[in-house]
C-alpha positions in Angstrom: -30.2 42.8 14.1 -27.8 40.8 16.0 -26.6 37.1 15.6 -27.3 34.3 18.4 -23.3 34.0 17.9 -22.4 37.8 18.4 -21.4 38.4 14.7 -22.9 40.0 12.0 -24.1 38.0 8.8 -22.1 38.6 5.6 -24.5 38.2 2.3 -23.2 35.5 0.6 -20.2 34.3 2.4 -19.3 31.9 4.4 -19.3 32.1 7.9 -16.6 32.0 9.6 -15.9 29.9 12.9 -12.9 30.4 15.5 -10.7 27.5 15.7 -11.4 26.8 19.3 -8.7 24.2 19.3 -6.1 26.6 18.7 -4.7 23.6 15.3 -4.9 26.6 12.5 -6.2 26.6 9.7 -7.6 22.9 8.1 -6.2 23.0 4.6 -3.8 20.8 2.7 -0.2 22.3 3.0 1.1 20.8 -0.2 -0.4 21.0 -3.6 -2.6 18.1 -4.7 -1.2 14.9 -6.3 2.4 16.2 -4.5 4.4 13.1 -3.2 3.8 14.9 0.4 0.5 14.9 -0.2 -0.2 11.3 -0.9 -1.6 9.2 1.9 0.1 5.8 3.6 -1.9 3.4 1.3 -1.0 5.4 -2.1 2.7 5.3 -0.8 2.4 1.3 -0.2 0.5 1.2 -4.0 3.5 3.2 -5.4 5.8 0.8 -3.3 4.2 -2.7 -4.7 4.5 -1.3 -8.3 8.3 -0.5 -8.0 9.1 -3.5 -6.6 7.4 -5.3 -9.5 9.3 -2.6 -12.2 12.5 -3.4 -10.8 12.6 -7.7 -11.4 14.7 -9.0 -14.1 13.2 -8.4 -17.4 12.5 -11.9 -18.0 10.0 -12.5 -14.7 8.3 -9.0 -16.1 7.5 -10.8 -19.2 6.0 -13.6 -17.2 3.9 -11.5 -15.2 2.5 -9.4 -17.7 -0.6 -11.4 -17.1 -0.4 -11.2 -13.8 -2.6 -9.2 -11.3 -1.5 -7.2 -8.7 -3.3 -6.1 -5.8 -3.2 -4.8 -2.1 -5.5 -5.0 0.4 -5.1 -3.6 3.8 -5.4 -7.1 6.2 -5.8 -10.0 4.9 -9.6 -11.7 5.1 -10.3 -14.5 7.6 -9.8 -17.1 5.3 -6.1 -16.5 4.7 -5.5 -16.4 8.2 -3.9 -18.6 10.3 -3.8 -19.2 14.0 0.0 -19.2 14.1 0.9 -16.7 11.5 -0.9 -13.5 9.9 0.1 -13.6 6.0 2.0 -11.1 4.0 0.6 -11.7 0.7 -1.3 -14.3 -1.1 -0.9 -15.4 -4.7 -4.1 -16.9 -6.9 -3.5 -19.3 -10.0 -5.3 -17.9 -12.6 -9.0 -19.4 -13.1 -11.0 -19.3 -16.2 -12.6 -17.0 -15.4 -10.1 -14.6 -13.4 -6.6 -14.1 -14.6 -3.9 -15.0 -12.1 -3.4 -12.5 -9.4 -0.6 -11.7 -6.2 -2.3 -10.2 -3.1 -0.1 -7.4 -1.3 -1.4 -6.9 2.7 -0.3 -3.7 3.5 -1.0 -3.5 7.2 0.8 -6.9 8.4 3.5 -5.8 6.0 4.0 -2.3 7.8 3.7 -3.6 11.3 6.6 -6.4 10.6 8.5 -4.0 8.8 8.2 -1.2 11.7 10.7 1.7 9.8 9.7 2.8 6.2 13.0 2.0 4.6 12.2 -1.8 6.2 9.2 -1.9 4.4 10.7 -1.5 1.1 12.9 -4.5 1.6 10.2 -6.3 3.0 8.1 -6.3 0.1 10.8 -7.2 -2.4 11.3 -10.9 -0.5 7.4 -11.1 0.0 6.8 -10.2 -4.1 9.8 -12.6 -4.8 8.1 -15.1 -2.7 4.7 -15.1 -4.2 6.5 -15.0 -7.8 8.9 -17.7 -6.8 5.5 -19.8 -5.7 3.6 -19.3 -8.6 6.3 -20.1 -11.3 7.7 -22.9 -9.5 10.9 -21.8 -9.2 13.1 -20.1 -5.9 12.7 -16.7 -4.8 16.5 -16.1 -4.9 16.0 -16.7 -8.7 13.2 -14.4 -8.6 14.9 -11.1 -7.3 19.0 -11.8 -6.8 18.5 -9.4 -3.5 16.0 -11.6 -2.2 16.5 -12.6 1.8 17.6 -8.6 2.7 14.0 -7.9 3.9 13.7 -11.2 5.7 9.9 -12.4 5.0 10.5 -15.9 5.4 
């Protein structure tokens, strides 16, 4: 007996398709969990969490209560008609503790090259510390104003 398709059935295989786009085979070309192999958004994650590692011991200690967080755009709310924000920081509420929002997106665009980015998000984490402690983001991170958020 024939197939509709022209080929033969194999018992309890899979069946196999041409690639009629001529792209190759569809399978990951690193291993798993490989730093090749980690999408845009884990990069950013990875990103947010060495700029917070690399502050001054003392602003670590302050933000050990501290959430961090990334989203990828900002919601409506933050928005304004002038200006699309980098990050947002929260004051801590009873009920939540005190949190720094990361936007990954607007952060990318502005930044345009990855090695851009990086510096980027150093001023815009300074900032946001700066803010909530009440101090200046130059006081915050001594490299501050490289990345040019403000």
């Amino acid at each position: 007996m024939s197939h509709p398709s022209g080929d033969t059935p194999r018992a309890g295989l899979p069946r196999l398709r041409r690639d009629r786009h001529g792209h190759g085979l569809r399978a990951p070309l690193a291993p798993a969990g490989s730093p090749v192999n980690r999408s845009r958004a884990q990069r950013f994650d990875d990103l947010v969490v060495e700029t917070v590692d690399r502050l001054p011991a003392r602003w670590r200690e302050r933000l050990a209560k501290v959430e961090f967080a990334v989203e990828d755009v900002p919601t409506l709310d933050d928005w304004n008609h002038d200006w699309i924000p980098l990050a947002r920081a929260f004051a801590g509420t009873g009920a939540l503790p005190a949190r720094i929002v990361v936007f990954r997106r607007p952060i990318e665009t502005r930044a345009g090259a990855t090695d851009r980015t990086r510096e980027l998000l150093r001023d815009v984490v300074a900032e946001q510390v700066a803010e909530m402690f009440g101090a200046e983001p130059h006081e915050v991170d001594p490299s501050y104003g490289s990345g040019r958020a403000h």
